[in-house]
C-alpha positions in Angstrom: 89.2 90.0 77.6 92.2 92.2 77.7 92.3 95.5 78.3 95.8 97.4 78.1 96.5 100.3 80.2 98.5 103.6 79.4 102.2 102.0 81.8 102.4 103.7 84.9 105.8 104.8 86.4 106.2 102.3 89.5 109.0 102.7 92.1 109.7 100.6 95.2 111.2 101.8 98.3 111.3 101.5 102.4 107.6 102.8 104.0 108.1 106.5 105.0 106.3 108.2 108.0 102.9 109.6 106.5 102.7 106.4 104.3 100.3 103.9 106.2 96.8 105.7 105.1 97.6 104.5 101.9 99.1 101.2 103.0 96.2 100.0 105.1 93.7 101.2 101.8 95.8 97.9 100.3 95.8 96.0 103.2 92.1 96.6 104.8 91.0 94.6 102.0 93.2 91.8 102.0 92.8 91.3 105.7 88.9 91.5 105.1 88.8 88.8 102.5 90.3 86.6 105.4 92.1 84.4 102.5 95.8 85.8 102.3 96.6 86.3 106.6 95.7 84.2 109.7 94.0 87.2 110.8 90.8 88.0 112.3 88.9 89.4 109.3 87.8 91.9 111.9 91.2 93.1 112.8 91.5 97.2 114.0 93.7 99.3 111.9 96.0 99.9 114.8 96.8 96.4 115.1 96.9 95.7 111.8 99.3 98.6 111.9 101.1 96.9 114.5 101.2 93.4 112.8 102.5 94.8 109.4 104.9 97.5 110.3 106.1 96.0 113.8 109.4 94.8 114.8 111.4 93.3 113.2 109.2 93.9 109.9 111.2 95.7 107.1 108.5 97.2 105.4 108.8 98.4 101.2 105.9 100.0 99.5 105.5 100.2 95.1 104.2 103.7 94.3 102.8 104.2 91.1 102.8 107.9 89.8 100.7 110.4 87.9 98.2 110.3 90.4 101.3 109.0 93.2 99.5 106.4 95.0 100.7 103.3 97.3 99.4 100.0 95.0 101.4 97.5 96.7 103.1 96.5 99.9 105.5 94.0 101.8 107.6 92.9 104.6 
């Protein structure tokens, strides 16, 4: 079944200081599921902090507005 949703307003752009809370709310769950990284599923925030926003990582986030929220993230 299909369900549509009201669209959202999305916007891409480089990660901003004050940003990884909501990145590693994405991530954590990802890294977790042990099926996407070579990770321990048991990794620390602070090194998955260091893993995904480390040199020489570029790192974008999608924000979707109304509420403004990190949804999505990459390097």
């Amino acid at each position: 079944m299909f369900m549509s949703t009201p669209a959202v307003p999305l916007s891409i752009r480089e990660l901003r200081t004050g940003d990884w809370p909501g990145v590693w709310a994405v991530l954590e769950p990802v890294f977790r599921a042990g099926e996407t990284y070579a990770l321990a599923r048991d990794i620390s925030e602070a090194e998955a902090r260091s893993f995904w926003v480390g040199a020489p990582n570029e790192v974008f986030v999608a924000v979707a507005e109304a509420p403004t929220r990190i949804v999505g993230t990459y390097f």
